[in-house]
C-alpha positions as a Markdown table, in Angstrom:
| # | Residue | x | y | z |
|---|---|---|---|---|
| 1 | Unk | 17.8 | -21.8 | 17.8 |
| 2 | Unk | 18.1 | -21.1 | 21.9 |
| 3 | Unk | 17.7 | -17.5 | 21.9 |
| 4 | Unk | 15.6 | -17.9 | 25.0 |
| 5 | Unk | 19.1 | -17.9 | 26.9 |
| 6 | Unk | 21.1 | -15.9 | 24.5 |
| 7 | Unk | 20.9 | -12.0 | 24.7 |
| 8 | Unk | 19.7 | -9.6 | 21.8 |
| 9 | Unk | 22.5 | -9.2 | 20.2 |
| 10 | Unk | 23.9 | -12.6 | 19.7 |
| 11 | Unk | 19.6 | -13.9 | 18.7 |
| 12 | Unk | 20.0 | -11.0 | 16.4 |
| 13 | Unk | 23.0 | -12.9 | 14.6 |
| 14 | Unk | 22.1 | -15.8 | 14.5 |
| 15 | Unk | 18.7 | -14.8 | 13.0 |
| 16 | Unk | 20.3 | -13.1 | 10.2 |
| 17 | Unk | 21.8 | -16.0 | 9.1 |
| 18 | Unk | 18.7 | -18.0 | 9.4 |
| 19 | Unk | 16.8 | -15.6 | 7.0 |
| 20 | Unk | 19.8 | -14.8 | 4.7 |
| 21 | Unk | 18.2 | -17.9 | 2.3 |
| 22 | Unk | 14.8 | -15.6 | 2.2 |
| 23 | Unk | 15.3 | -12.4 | 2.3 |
| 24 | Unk | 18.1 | -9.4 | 1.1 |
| 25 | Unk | 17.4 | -7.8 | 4.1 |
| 26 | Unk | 17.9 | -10.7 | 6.7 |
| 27 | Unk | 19.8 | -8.4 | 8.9 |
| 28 | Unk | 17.1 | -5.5 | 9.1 |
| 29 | Unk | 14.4 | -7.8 | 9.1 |
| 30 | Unk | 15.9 | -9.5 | 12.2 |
| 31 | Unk | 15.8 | -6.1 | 13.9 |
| 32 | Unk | 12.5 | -5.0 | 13.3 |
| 33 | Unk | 11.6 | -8.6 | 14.6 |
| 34 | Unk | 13.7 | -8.3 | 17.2 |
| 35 | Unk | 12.2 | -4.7 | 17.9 |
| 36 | Unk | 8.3 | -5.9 | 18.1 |
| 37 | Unk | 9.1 | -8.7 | 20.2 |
| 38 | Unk | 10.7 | -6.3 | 23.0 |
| 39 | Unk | 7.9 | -3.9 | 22.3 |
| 40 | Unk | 10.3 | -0.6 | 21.3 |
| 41 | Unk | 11.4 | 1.0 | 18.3 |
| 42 | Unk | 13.9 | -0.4 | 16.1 |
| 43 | Unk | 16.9 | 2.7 | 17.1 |
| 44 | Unk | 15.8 | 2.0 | 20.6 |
| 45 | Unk | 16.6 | -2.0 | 20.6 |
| 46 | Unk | 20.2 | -0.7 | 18.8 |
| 47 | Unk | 20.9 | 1.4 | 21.4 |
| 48 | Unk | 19.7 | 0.4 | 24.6 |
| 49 | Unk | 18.6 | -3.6 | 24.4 |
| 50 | Unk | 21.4 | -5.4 | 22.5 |
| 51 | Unk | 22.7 | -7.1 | 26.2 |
| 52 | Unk | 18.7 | -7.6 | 27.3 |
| 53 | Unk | 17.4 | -11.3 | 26.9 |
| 54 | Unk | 16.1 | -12.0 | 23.9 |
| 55 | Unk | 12.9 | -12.9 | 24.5 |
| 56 | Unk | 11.0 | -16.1 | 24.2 |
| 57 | Unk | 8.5 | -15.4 | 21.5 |
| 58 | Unk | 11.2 | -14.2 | 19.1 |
| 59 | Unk | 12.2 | -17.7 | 17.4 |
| 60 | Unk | 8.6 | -17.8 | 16.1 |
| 61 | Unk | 8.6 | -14.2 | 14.8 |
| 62 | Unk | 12.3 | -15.7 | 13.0 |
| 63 | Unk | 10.7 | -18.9 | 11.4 |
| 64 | Unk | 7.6 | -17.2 | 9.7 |
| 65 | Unk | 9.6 | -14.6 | 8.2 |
| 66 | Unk | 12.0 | -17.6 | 6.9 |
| 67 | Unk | 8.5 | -19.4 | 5.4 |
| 68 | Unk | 8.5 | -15.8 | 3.8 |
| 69 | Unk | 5.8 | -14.1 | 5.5 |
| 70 | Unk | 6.0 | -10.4 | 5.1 |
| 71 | Unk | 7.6 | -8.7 | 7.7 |
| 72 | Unk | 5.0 | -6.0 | 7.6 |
| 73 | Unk | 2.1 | -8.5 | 8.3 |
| 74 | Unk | 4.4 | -10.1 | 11.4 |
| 75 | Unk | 4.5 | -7.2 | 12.9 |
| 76 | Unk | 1.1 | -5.8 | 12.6 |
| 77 | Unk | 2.0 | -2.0 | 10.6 |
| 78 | Unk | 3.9 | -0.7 | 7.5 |
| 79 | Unk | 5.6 | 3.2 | 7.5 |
| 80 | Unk | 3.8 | 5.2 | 4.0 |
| 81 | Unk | 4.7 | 8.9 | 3.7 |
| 82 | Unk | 5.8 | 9.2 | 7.5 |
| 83 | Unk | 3.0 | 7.6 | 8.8 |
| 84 | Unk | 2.5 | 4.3 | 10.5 |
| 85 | Unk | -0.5 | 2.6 | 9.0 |
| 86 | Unk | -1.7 | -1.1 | 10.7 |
| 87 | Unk | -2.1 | -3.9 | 7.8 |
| 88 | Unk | -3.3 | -7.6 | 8.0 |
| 89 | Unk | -3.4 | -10.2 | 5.0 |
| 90 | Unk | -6.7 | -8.5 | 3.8 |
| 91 | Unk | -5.0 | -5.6 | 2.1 |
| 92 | Unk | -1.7 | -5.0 | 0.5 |
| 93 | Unk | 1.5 | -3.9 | 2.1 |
| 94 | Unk | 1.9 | -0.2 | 1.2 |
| 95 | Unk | 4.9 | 0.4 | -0.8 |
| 96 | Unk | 7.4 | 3.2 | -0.8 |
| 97 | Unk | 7.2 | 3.6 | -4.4 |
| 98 | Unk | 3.3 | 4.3 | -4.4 |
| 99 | Unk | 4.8 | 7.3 | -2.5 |
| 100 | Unk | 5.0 | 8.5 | -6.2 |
| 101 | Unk | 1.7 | 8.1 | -6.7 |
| 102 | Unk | 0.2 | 10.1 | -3.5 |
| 103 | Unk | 2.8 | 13.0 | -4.5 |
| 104 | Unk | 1.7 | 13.1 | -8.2 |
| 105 | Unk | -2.3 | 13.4 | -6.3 |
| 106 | Unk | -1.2 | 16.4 | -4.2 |
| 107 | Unk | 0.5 | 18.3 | -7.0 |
| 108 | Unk | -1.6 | 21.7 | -7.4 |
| 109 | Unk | -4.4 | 20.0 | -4.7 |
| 110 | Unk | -6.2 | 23.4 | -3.8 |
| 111 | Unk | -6.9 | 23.9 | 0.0 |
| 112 | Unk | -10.6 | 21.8 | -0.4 |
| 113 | Unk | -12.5 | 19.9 | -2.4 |
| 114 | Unk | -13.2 | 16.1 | -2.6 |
| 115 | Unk | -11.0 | 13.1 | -3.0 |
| 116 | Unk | -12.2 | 9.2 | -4.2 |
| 117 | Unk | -9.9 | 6.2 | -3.5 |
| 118 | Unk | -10.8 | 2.9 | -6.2 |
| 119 | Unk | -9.3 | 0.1 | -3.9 |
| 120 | Unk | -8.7 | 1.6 | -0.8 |
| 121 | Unk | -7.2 | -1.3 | 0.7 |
| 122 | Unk | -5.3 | -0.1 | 4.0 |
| 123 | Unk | -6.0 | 3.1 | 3.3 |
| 124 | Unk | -2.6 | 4.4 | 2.7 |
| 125 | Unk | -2.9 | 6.8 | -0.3 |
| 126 | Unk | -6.3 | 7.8 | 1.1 |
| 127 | Unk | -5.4 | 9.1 | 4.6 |
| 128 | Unk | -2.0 | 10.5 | 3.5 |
| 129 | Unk | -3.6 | 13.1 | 1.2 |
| 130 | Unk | -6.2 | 13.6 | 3.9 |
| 131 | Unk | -3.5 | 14.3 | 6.4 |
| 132 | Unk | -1.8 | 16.2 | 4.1 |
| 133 | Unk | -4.6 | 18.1 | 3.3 |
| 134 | Unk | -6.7 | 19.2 | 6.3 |
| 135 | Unk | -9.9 | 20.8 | 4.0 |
| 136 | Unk | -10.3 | 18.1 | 2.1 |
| 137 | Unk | -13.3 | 15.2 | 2.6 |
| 138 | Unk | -12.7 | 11.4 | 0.6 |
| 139 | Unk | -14.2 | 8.8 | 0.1 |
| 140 | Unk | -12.8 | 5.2 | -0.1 |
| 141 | Unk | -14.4 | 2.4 | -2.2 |
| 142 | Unk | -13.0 | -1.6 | -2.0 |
| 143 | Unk | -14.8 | -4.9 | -2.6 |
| 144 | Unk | -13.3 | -6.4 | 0.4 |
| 145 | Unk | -14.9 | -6.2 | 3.9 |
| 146 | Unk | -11.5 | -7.1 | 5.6 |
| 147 | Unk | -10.2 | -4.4 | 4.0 |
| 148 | Unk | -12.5 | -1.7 | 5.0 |
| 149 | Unk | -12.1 | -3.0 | 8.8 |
| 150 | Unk | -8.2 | -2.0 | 8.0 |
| 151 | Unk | -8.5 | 1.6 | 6.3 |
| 152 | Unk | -11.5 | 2.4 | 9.1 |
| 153 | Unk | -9.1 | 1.2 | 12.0 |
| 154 | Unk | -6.3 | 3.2 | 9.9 |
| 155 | Unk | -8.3 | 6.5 | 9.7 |
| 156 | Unk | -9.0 | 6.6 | 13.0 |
| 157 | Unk | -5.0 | 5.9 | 14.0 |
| 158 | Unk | -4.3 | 8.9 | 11.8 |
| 159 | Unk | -7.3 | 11.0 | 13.0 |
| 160 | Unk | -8.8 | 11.8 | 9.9 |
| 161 | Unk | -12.3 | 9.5 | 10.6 |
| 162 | Unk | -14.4 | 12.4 | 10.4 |
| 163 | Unk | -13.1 | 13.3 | 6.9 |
| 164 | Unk | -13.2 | 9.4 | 5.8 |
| 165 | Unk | -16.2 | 7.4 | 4.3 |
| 166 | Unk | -15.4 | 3.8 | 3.6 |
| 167 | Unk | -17.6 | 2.2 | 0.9 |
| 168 | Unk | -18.1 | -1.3 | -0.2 |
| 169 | Unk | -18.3 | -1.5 | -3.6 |
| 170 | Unk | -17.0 | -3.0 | -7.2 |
| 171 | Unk | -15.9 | -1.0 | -10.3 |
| 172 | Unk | -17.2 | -3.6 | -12.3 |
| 173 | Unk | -21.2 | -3.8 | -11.2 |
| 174 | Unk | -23.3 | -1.9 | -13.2 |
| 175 | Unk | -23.9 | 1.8 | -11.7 |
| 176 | Unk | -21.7 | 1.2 | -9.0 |
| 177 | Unk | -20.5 | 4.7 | -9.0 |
| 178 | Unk | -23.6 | 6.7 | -9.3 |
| 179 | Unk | -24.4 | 7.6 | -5.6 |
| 180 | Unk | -20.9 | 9.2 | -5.4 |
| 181 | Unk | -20.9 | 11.9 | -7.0 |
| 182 | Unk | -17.7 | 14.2 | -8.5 |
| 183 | Unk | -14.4 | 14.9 | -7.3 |
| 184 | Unk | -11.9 | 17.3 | -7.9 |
| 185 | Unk | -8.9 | 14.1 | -7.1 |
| 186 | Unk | -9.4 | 10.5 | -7.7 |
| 187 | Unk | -6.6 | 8.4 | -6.9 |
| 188 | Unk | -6.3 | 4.2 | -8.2 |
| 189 | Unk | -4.1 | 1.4 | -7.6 |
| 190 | Unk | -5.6 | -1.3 | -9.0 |
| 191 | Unk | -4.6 | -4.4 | -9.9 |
| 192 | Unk | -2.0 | -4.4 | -12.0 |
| 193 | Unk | 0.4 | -7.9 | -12.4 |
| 194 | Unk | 0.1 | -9.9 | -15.3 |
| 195 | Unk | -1.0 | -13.6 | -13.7 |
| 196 | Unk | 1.9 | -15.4 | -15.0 |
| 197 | Unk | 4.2 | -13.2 | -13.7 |
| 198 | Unk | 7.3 | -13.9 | -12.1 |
| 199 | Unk | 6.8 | -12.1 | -8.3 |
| 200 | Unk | 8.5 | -12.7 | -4.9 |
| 201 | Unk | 6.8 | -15.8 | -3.4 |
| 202 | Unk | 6.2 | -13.3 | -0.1 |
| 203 | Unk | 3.9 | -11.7 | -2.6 |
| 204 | Unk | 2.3 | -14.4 | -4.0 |
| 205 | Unk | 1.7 | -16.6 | -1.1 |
| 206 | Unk | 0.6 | -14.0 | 1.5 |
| 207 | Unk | -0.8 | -10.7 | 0.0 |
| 208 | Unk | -4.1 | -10.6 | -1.2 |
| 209 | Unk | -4.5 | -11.9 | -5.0 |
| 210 | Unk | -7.8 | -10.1 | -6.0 |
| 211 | Unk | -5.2 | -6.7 | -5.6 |
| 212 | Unk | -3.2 | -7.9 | -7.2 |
| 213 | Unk | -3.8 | -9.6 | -10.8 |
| 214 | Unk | -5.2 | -8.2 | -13.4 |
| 215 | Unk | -5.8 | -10.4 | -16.5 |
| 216 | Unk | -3.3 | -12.5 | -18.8 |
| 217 | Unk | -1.5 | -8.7 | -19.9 |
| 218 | Unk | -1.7 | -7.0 | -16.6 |
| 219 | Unk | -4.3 | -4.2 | -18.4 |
| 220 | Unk | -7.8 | -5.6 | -17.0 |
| 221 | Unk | -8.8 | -3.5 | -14.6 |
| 222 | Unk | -7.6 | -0.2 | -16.5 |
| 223 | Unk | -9.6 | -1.3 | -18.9 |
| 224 | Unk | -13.0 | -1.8 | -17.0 |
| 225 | Unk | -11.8 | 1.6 | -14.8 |
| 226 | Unk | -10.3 | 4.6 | -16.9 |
| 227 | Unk | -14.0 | 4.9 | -19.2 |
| 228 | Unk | -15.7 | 5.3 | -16.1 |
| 229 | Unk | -13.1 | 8.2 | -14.5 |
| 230 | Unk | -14.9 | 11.4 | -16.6 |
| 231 | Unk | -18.3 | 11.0 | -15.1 |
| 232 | Unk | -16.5 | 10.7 | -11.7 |
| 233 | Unk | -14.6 | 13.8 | -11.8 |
| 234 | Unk | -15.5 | 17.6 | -11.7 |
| 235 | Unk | -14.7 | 19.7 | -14.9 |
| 236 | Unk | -10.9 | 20.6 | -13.7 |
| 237 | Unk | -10.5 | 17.2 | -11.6 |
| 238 | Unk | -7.4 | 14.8 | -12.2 |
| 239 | Unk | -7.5 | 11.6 | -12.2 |
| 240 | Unk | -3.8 | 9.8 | -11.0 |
| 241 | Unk | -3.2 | 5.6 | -11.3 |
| 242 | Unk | -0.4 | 3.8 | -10.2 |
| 243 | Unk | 0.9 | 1.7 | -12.7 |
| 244 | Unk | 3.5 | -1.2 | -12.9 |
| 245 | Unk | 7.0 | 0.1 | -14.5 |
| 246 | Unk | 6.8 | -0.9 | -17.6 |
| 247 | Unk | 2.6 | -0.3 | -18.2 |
| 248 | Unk | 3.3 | 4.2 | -19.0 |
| 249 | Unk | 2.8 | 3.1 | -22.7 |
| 250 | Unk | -0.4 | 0.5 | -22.6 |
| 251 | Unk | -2.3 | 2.2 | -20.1 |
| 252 | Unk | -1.5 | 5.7 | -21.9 |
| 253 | Unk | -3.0 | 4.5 | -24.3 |
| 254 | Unk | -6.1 | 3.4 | -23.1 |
| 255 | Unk | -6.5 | 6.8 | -21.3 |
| 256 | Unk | -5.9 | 8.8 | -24.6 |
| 257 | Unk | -8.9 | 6.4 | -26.0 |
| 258 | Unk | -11.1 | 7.7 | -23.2 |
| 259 | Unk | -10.7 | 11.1 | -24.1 |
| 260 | Unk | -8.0 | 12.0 | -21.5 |
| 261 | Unk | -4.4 | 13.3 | -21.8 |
| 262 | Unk | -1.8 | 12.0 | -19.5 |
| 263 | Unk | 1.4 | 12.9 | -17.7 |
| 264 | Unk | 3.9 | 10.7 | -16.2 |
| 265 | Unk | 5.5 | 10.7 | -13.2 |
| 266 | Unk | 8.5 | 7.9 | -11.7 |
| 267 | Unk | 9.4 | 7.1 | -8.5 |
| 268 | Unk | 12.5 | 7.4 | -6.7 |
| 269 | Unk | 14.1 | 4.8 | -8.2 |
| 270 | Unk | 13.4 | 6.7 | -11.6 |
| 271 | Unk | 10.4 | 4.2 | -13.0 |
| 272 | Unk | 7.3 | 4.6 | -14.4 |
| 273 | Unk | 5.1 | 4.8 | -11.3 |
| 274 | Unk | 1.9 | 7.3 | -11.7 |
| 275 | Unk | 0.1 | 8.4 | -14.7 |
| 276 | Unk | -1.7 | 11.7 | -14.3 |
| 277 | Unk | -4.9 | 11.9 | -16.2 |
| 278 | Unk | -6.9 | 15.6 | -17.5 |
């Protein structure tokens, strides 16, 4: 592409059209790219590095995002709820709209008590209500090793580690839940896609399947998950799941079955995003 003699600016063009085939975002994209490779901040490469040399290392960044790799996993780190949190292909990239779902978790959160995490991954719903909530101690639970290593390293660039414990461990083994004991918040995002559905191919090449899929209808996991929730909770704890946009009704449903009621909440783009269960 010969950015190696071309400055920021004109690599940063020439980019964009290189990943306008891949992404809707070429241009920003470019930018962040652009940004990691210099080592600043995105508003600091717009206002002070567009005439620097655009540095060697950049054309690489350029082609993986155009193989539709992640942006998030290029560069190392993903923003959640104004925080930066580090990611890596063993956990999923933390979405804006599970914003909803940490916001629905805080809603009448007292000043202490307990908070559980089912699939921690990077530990972004987790630490945010931690960080949000100084008095409060959690516990995180995840199947995956790799993404342990993630939410520990992530807890620790927060600084809530000493309020953190990170457990390895699987909602569907038999008495997986019985050392944990009750908590006044637990918090899910589980698997949630149908297997046959129709998702970005960034998504389905790169990010982690077992967080992903849940069964033929989407529904497995709540299934295996919301029956469990009551012995997990104190008498006035609420439970909150993240659920895909068009899941309110089915996994309603299945919570109403268990003996709970539920309350929506959307996200900002107005969908169905967190279920609140009582």
């Amino acid at each position: 592409m010969g950015e190696e003699s071309a400055t920021a600016a004109e690599a940063l063009r020439k980019a964009a059209e290189r990943l306008s085939a891949t992404s809707d975002t070429a241009r920003l994209d470019a930018e962040v790219l652009m940004a990691h490779a210099l080592g600043v901040s995105r508003s600091e490469l717009l206002l002070r590095h567009m005439r620097d040399a655009a540095p060697e290392g950049f054309a690489a960044l350029v082609e993986r995002r155009a193989a539709h790799e992640p942006v998030a996993y290029i560069v190392g780190e993903q923003e959640f709820y104004g925080r930066s949190f580090g990611v890596t292909p063993d956990v999923l990239i933390p979405r804006s709209d599970s914003e909803a779902t940490l916001a629905a978790a805080l809603e009448g959160a007292g000043e202490t008590g307990r908070v559980l995490d089912l699939g921690v991954g990077s530990g972004a719903l987790l630490l945010s209500f931690l960080a949000e909530k100084p008095g409060w101690d959690g516990i995180g639970v995840d199947r995956s090793a790799g993404a342990l290593g993630v939410a520990g390293d992530n807890a620790a660039r927060i600084g809530v580690e000493s309020r953190a414990q990170l457990l390895r461990s699987d909602w569907h083994a038999a008495g997986w839940c019985d050392p944990l004991g009750a908590f006044h918040r637990v918090i899910a995002n589980p698997p949630y896609v149908e297997e046959a559905a129709d998702i970005a191919l960034s998504v389905r090449r790169y990010e982690p399947a077992g967080a992903l899929f849940a069964g033929a209808d989407g529904l497995d996991d709540y299934r295996v998950l919301i029956p469990q929730l009551r012995s997990l909770l104190v008498p006035e704890g609420v439970a909150v799941l993240e659920i895909g946009a068009s899941q309110a009704e089915s996994v309603g449903e299945i919570a109403r079955e268990a003996g709970f009621s539920t309350d929506l909440r959307r996200d900002l783009a107005g969908r169905p995003r967190a279920l609140i269960l009582r």
